[in-house]
N, C-alpha and C positions, 0 to 999 in steps of 0.2 A: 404170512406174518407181516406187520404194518413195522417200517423201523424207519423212528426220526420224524413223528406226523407233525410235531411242533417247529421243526426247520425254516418251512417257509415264513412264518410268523416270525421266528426270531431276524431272520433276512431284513424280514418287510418292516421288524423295529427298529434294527441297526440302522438299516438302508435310510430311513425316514427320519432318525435322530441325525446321520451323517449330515444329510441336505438341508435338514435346520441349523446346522452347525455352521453348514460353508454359506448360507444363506445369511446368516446373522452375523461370520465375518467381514463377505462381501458388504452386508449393511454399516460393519464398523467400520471399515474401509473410506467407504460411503462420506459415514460421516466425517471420521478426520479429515477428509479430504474438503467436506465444507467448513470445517470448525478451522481450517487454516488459511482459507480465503477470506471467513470471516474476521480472524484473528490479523492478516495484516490489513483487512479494509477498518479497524479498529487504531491500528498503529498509524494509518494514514487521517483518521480523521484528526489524531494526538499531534502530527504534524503542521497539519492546516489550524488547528488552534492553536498551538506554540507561534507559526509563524505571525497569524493574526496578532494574536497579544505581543509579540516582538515589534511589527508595525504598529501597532501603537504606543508600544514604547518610545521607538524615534520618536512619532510626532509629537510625544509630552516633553523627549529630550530639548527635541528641535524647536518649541514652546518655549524651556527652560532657556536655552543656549540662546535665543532670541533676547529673552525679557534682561538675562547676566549680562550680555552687551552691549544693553542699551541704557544710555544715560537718563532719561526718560521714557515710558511705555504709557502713552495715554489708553483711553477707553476705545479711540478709534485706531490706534496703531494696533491693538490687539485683535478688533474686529477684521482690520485689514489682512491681516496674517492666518488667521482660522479661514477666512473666506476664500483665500487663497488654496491652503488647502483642502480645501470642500472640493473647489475646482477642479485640482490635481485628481479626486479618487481617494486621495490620501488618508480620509475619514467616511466611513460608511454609515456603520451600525451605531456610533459611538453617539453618546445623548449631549455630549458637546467638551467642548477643550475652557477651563478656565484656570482663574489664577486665585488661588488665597496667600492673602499676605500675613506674615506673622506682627503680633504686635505686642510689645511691652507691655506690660501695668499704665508705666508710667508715661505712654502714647497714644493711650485708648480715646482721650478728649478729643486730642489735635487729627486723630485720624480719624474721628468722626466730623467733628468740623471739614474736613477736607474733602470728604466724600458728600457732604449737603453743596457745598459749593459745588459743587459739580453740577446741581440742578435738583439734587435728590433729599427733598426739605425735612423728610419724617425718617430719613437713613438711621439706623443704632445697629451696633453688633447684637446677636441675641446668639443664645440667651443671656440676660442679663446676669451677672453676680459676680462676685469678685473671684478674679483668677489671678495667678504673675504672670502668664501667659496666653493670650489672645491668636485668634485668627479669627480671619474674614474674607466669607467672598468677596472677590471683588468683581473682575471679569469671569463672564461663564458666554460661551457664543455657541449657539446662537441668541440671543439677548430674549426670548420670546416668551409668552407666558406663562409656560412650563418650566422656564428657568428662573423667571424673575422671582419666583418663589423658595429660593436656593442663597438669593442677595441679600448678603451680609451677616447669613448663619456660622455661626463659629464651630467650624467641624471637629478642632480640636477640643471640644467641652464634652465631645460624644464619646464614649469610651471604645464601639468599637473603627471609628474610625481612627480616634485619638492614634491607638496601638499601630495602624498602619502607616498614619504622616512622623509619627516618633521614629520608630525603627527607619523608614527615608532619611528622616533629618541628620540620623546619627552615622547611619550607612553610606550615605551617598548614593544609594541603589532605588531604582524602581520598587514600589511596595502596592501590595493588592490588600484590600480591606476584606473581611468577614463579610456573611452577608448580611445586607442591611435593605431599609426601605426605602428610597432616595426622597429627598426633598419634592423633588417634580412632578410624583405621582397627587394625585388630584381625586383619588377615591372610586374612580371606576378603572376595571383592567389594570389593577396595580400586581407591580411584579417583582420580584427578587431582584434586588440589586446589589452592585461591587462599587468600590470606587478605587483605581490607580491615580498614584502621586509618584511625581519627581520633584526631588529639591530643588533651590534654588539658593545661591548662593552670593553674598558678596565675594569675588574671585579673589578682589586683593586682600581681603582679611582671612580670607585662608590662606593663601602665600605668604600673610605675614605670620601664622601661627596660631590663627584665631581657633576657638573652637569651634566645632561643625554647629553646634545648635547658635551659641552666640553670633555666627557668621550667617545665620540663616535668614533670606529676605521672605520667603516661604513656599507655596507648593505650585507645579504646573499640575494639573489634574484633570481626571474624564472623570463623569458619570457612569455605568452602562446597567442598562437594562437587561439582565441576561435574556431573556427568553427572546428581545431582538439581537442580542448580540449571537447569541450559538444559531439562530435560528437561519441568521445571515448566512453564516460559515457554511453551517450542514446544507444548507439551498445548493448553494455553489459546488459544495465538494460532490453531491450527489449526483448533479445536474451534470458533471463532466466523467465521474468514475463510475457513476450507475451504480451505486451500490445502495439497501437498503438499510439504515443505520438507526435503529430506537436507542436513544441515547438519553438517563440521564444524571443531573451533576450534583453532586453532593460538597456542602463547605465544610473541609475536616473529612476524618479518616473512620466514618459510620454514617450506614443510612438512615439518618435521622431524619423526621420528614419536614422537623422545622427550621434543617438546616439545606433544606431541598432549594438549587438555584434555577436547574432547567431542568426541563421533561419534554420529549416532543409526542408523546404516547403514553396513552392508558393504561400502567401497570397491569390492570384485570385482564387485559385482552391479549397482551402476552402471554405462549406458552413458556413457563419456565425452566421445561425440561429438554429444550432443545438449544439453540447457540446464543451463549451469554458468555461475558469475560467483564473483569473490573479490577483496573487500575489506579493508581494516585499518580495524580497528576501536580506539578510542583510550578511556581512561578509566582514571582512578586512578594518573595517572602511566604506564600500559602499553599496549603496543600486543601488539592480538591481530592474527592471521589468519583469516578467516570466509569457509570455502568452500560454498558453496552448490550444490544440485545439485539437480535434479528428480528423484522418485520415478518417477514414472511420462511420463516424454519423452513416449513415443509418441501417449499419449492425449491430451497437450496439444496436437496439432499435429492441422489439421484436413485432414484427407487425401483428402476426397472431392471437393472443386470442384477438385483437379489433379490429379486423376485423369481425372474429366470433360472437361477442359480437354482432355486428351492424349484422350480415345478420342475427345471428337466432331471433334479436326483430325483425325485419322487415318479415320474415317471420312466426312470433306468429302476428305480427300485420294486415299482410294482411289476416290471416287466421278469424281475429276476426272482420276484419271489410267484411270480404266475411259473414261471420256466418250472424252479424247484419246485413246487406244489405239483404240476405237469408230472415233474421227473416219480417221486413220491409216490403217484398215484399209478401210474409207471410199473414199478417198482412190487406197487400192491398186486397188480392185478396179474403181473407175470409169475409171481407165487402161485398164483388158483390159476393162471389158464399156460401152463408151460410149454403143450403147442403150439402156442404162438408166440414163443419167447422172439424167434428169427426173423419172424413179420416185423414185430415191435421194436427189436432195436435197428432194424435199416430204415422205418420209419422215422423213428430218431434220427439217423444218423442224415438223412433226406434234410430233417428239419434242421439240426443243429448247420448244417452245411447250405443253407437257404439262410440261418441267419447270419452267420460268415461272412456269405456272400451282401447281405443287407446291409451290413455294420460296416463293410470295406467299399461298397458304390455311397451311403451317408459319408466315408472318410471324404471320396473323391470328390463330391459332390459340394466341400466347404473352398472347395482350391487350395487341394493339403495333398498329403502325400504321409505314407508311412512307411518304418523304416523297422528294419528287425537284424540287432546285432548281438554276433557271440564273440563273446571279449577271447577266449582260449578254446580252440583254435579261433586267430582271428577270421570272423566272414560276416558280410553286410547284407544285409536286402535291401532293396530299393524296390517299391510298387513302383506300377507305371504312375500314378498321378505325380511322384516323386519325379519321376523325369520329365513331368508333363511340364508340372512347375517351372523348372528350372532352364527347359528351352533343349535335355540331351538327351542323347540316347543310350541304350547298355551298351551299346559297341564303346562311347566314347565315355562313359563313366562307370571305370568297373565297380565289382559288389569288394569295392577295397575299402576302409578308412581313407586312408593317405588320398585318393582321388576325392572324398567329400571335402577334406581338408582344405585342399588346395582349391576349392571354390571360396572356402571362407575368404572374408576382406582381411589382409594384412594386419588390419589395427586392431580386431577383434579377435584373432587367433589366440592371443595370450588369456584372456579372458574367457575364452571359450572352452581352452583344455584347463583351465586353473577350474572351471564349474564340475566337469566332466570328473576329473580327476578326487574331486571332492565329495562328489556322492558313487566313485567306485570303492572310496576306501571303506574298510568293514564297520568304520563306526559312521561312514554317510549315510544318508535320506533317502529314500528308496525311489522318492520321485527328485525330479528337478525340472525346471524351466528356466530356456534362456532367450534372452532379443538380440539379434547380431542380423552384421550384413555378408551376404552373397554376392557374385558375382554372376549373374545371367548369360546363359550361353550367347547372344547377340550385345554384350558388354556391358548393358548397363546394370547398376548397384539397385538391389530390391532389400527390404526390414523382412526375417522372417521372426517369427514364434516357434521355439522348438523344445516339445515336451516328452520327456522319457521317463521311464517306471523300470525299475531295476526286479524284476520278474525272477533271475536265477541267482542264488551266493553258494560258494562254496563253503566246504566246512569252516573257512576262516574266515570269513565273513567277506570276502573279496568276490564283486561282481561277476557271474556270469555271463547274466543274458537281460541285454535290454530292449526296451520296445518301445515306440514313441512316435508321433505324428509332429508332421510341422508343414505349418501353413504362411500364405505371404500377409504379412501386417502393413506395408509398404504405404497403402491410400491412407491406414488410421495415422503412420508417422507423418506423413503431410501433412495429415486435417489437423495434427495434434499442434503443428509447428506453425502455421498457417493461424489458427487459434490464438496459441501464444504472442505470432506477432501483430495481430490484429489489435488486443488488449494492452499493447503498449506502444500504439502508433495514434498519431492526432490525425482523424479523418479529414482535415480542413487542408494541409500543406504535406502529408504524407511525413513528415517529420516525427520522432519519436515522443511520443507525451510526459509526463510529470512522471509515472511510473517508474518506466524507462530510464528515465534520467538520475532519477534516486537510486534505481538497481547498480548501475552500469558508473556513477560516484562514486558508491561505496566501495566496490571494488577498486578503483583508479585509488582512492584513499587508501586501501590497505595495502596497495601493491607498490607507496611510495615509501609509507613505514616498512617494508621486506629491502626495498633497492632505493633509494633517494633519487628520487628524479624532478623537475621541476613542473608542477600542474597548474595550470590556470583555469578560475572559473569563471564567465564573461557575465552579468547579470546588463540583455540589452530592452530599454520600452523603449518603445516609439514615436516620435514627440510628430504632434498632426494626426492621428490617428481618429478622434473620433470628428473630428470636421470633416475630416473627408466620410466617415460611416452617416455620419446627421446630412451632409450636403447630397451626396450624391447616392446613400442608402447601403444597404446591408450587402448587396452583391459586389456593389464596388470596394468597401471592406476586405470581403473574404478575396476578391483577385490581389490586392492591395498585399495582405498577408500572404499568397501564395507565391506571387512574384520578390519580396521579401526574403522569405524563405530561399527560394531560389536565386536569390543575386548571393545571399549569404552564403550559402553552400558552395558556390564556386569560388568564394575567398578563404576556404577552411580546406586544408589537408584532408584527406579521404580517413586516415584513422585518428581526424577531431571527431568529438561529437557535439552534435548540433539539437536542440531541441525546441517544442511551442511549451512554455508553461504555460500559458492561458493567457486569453485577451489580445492583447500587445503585447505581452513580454514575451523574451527567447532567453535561453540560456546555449552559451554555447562555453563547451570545455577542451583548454589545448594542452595536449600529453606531450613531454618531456620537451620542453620549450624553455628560451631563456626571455629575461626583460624587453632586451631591444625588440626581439622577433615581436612578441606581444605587444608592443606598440605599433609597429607595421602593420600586424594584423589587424588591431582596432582601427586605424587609420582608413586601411581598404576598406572595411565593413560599414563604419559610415560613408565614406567616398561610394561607396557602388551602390547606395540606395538612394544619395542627392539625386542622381538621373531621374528624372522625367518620369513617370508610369502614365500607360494611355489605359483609358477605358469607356469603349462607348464613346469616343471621338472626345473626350475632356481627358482634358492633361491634371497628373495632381502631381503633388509633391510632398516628401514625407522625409525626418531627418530620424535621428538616432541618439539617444543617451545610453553612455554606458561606463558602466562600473567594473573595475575587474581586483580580481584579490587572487595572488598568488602564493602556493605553496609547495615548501617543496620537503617538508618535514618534520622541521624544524621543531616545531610546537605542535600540540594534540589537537587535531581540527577532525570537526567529523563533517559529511557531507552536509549534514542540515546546519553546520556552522559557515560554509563556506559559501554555500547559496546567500545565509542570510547576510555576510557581510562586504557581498557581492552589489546586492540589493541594497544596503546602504548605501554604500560608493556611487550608484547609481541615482539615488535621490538627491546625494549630493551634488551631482553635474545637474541635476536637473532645476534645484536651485540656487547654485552658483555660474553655472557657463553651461545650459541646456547645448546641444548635439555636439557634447565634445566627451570626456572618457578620464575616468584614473584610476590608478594605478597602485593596491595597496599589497604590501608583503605580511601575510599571514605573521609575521616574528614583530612587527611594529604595532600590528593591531594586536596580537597579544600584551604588550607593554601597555596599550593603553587603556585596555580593560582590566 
């Protein structure tokens, strides 16, 4: 009589649902595990765009704060000052730095006349029509064909820039325009454009009372062409973090397509069901849209350990449902032939005891070890691969608990019985898995992997009897570690990179809000840096920055940190420090790079600017706040007393913003 023919079937369905099941967890695993690299390679592009648009902020401040102290600003003092910053870096992407003056009703003649006398015979504000309120370009540099087409339009007649120089005017604050068309474009390869304004102000007539608008002389202002201005950004950001980033930007809080500013990729060719995220993004008084999207999904997602996953259940499953079926038919045939009931189960018994043996040389054979424990009365097993592992013997490691024990590392023991304990109790897990360190019979620290299956319970659901193999992890926690710090080191000076140093901030920031201590952040460029890369070339550069690097690190405490943000700049930050020291220590750090550097028998020479901003709690700063006003401080030395340093307290620069 046949009993139970459908068994193996139901095995072989179970078995085959389980290994799609772990197989498609491993894949979500999988996933998250990209959707959160991509998610902070998205946070970091959001950075490099704030900082950009902040750097241009300054230099429309520094524009503004120019044109406010100056008793006259001719057409050439203007050029000289943009040109300057061209020089510096200081402007990249940007379509140019100009000035619109605001102009009365009752000024409109006189400031036309004024502007013919200058050389420019056919000059008029346009559009023509009566306003009480006028503007006019005046200066826009670089002076060139593309902009002279921009000379003397009255941007406030436009409605949607009007909204962005108004809300400045009234605010005092930087303001980013909608998007719009700019003047410049000339009908081929036209592209979505912004424009930012800062006011400009008569100083004394605000100090006396005045209103903001009546006090107003009028706007310092950029151009920008989005599709070169993000395209800049994303170049550079990519080119240093390797990351692949489809990005694109919407004006306002909908993807509208006619308020589309940048795209660097084909919507259609995008899969959409793989790593996308989309935030708002805020600045300048506006809020954009920033959809983000992965170039390349597929390759971000590691497809091989669940795939694995699915063939070796499917193959433990077909193997147990061949077994059962085996067993089954077995079964059948010992009913019809019962003379050879005795044959047939020592043949069994031959087999089941061949695969025993199979299943325990496959354990030994991973560099593992298994282990078989009864909770009451307590007793251990230990295979030999287990003491193979481990470097001991059964003389010197009895079948006790308490001797495994005392192999565990110190730091890990608490953690190790806290797991243990948790899946003995009657309403624990039946498996568990844990990572912890050992101690090696010849002393050194190994990572193992150690997994148990809770196999006996008693009536009250309290553990019996467990079983479980554990293997050495030891080479994956190096490669893992080794990895990690690889992704956050700058290959050029062995120093830590941008990453790095934003990780390793934030934390220094939140650990002054817990305990009040005082932190500095050094924002240092280079000054000499690209004469020597154009004179003597790109290798004398890179020594240039590696000995750099190393003069600095020997002026910096072992738990400062020291970083390359990129190019020529460094940041370096000093923990629980006071005022004075922080001047000593900028002092040494330009002092130990005046020396000389040889290379290839020429001597160069190379100085230091730097800014520093101290905090020590006081006020709410977050780390992309203290880089940034670090970096100011340092633009300042650079155009007031290049390779010299200051000195700002986070509680003052709060006052003044």
């Amino acid at each position: 009589m046949k009993r139970h023919p459908y068994t193996p079937w139901l095995v072989l369905l179970i078995g085959t649902l389980f290994s799609l099941l772990a197989g498609y967890l491993s894949y979500s695993t999988e996933l998250n595990r990209a959707r959160e690299g991509f998610l902070f390679n998205t946070q970091q592009v959001e950075v490099a765009l704030t900082e950009r648009l902040l750097a241009y902020e300054l230099v429309l401040r520094g524009a503004a704060g120019f044109y406010e102290q100056s008793e006259h600003v001719s057409r050439d003092n203007w050029r000289g000052y943009t040109d300057k910053l061209r020089r510096d870096g200081a402007i990249t992407e940007v379509q140019g730095i100009g000035f619109a003056e605001k102009i009365n009703q009752s000024e409109l003649t006189a400031f036309e006349q004024r502007v013919r006398a200058e050389g420019y015979a056919d000059f008029h504000v346009r559009p023509v029509s009566q306003r009480d309120i006028y503007s006019s370009i005046v200066y826009l540099e670089p002076f060139d064909e593309r902009n002279q087409r921009a000379f003397g339009y009255d941007m406030y007649s436009e409605p949607v820039r009007y909204h962005a120089m108004h809300r400045a005017a009234m605010t005092g604050k930087v303001a980013l325009t909608g998007r719009v068309e700019l003047l410049q474009e000339n009908g081929s390869g036209i592209q979505p454009g912004t424009l930012m304004y800062v006011p400009v102000y008569d100083g004394a007539a605000l100090r006396a009372g005045v209103e903001r608008m009546d006090a107003l002389k009028g706007w310092a202002y950029s151009p920008f062409r989005m599709q070169d201005l993000l395209s800049g950004i994303l170049k550079d950001w990519e080119r240093e973090e390797g990351a692949s980033i489809a990005l694109r930007v919407f004006d306002g809080a909908e993807r509208l397509p006619a308020q589309l500013l940048y795209s660097n990729h084909d919507g259609a060719l995008v899969n959409p069901d793989y790593l996308k995220a989309s935030s708002p993004f805020y600045f300048g008084g506006r809020e954009w849209l920033l959809e983000f999207r992965h170039k390349n999904e597929v390759d971000a997602i590691y497809l091989l350990r669940p795939v694995a996953i699915i063939g070796l259940g499917l193959f433990v499953t077909l193997a147990l449902a061949a077994y059962l079926k085996l067993i089954a038919a077995t079964r059948d045939r010992a009913t019809e032939l019962a003379e050879k009931l005795t044959a047939d189960v020592r043949t069994k018994q031959r087999e089941l005891q061949m695969m025993e043996e199979r299943w325990r040389f496959a354990v030994e054979a991973t560099n593992g070890g298994v282990w078989d424990w009864t909770v009451k009365p307590e007793k251990v097993y230990f295979s030999e691969g287990w003491y193979r592992l481990f470097g001991y013997s059964s003389e010197q490691v009895k079948n006790e608990l308490s001797d495994w024990h005392d192999l565990v590392h110190p730091e890990d023991r608490a953690a190790v019985d806290t797991r243990i304990q948790e899946h003995l109790a009657p309403n624990g897990k039946n498996t568990f898995e844990s990572e912890y360190r050992v101690f090696h019979h010849d002393g050194h620290v190994m990572w193992v992997l150690d997994r148990g299956t809770i196999v006996e319970r008693d009536a009250e659901g309290h553990a019996k009897r467990v079983v479980g193999t554990i293997e050495d992890i030891t080479k994956e926690k190096h490669e893992m570690r080794e990895l990690q710090s690889a992704a956050e080191c700058d290959k050029l000076t062995g120093l830590p990179n941008r990453s790095a140093l934003f990780r390793q901030l934030k934390q220094l920031v939140a650990e002054v809000k817990q305990r009040p201590q005082a932190l500095a952040v050094l924002f240092i460029d280079l000054d000499g840096f690209k004469k020597i890369n154009d004179h003597y070339g790109h290798a004398a550069g890179d020594y240039v920055l590696r000995e750099v690097a190393h003069r600095f690190r020997e002026q910096l405490r072992s738990h400062d940190i020291l970083c390359r943000l990129g190019g020529d700049e460094f940041v370096a930050v000093l923990t629980d420090t006071q005022t004075c020291h922080i001047e000593t220590v900028l002092t040494r750090l330009i002092e130990a790079i005046r020396a000389p550097m040889y290379f290839e028998q020429n001597e160069m020479f190379i100085g230091a600017s730097i800014g520093a901003v101290v905090h020590d709690g006081g006020v709410e700063m977050t780390a992309t706040d203290l880089i940034r006003h670090a970096d100011a401080a340092m633009y300042k030395v650079k155009r007031e007393h290049r390779g010299g340093y200051e000195v700002h307290a986070t509680e003052d620069l709060a006052r003044l913003t």
